[in-house]
C-alpha positions as CSV (number, residue, x, y, z in Angstrom):
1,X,-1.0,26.4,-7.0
2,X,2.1,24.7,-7.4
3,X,2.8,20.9,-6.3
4,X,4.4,21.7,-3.2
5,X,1.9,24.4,-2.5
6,X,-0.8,21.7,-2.8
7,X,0.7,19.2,-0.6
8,X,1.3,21.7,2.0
9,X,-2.9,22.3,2.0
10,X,-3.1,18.4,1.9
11,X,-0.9,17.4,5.2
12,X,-2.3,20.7,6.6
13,X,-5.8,19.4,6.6
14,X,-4.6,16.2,7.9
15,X,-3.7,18.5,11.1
16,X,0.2,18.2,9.9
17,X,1.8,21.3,10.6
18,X,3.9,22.5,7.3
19,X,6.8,25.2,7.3
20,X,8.7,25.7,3.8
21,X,12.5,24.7,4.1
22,X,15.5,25.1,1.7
23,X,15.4,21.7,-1.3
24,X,18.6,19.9,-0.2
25,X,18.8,21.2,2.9
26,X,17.5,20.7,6.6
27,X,16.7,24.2,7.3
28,X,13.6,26.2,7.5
29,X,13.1,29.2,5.6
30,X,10.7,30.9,8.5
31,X,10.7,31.4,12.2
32,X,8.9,27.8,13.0
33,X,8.6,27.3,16.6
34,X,5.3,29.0,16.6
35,X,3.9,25.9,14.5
36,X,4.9,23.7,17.2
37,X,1.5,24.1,18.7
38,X,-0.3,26.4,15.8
39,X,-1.6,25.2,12.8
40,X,-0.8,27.7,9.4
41,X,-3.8,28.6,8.0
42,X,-4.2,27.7,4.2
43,X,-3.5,32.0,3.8
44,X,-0.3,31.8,5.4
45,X,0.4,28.4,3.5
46,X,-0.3,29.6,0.3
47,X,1.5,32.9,0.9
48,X,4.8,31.1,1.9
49,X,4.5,28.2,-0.9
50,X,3.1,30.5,-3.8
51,X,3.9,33.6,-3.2
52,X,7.5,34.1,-1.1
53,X,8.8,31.0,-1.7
54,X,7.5,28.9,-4.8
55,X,10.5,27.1,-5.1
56,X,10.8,25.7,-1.2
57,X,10.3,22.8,-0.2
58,X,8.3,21.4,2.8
59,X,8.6,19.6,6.0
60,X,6.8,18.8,8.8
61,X,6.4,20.4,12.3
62,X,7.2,17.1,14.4
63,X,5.8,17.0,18.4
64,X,2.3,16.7,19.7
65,X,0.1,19.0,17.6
66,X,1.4,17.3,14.7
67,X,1.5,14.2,16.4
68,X,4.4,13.0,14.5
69,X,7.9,12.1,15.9
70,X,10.8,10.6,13.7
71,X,14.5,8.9,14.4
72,X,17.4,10.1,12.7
73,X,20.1,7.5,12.5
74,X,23.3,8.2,11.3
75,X,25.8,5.1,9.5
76,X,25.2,1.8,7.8
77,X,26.0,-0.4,11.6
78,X,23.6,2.1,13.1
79,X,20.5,2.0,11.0
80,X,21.7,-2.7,10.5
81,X,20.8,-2.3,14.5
82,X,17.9,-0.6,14.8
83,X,16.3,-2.8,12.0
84,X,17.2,-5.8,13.5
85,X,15.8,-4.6,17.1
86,X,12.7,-3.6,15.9
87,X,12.2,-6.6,13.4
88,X,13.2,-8.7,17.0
89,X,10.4,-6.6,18.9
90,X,7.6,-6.9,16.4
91,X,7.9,-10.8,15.9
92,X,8.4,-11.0,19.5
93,X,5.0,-9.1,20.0
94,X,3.5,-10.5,16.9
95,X,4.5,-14.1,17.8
96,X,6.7,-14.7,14.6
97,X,6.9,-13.6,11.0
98,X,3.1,-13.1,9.9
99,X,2.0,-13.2,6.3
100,X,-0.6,-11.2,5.0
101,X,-3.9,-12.5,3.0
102,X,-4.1,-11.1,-0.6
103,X,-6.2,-8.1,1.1
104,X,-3.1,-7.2,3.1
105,X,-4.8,-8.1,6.4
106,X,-2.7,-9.9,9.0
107,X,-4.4,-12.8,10.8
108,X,-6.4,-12.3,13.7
């Protein structure tokens, strides 16, 4: 089982939803709409990742099953304003900068 193989198995049992995709590259090597709301079974996992395409690469299946959801932002300005909003937004709902104990817990 190779290293990609193995994470596959990992995020699978983590209820992640895994489809192999091109390295480099933001495209799947399978038909992956199915896995928007079934899980691959570790067969089908380790027949994509060891057997038909050892050298892929994974990503995720992102909606509800996976319960995952991401933001692509394109350009320096772009991903300066999001940053800033969401730094604004958490010390707004935070009450300020917090600092963490040595445990890495945030005061109550």
């Amino acid at each position: 089982m190779n290293l990609v193989h193995q994470w596959a198995v990992r995020y699978a049992r983590q209820g992640i939803a895994v489809i192999p995709m091109i390295r480099q590259k933001k495209r799947p090597l399978i038909r992956w709409k199915t896995y928007r709301s079934v899980m691959p079974t570790e067969e089908i996992l380790a027949t994509w990742f060891a057997t038909q395409f050892p050298d892929a690469n994974l990503t995720a299946v992102l909606g509800r099953h996976s319960n995952l959801f991401a933001v692509d932002v394109e350009g320096l300005k772009s991903k300066i304003e999001l940053g800033t909003r969401a730094l604004r937004e958490a010390e707004s709902r935070l009450g300020g900068p917090q600092e963490a104990d040595p445990n890495g817990e945030l005061p109550q």
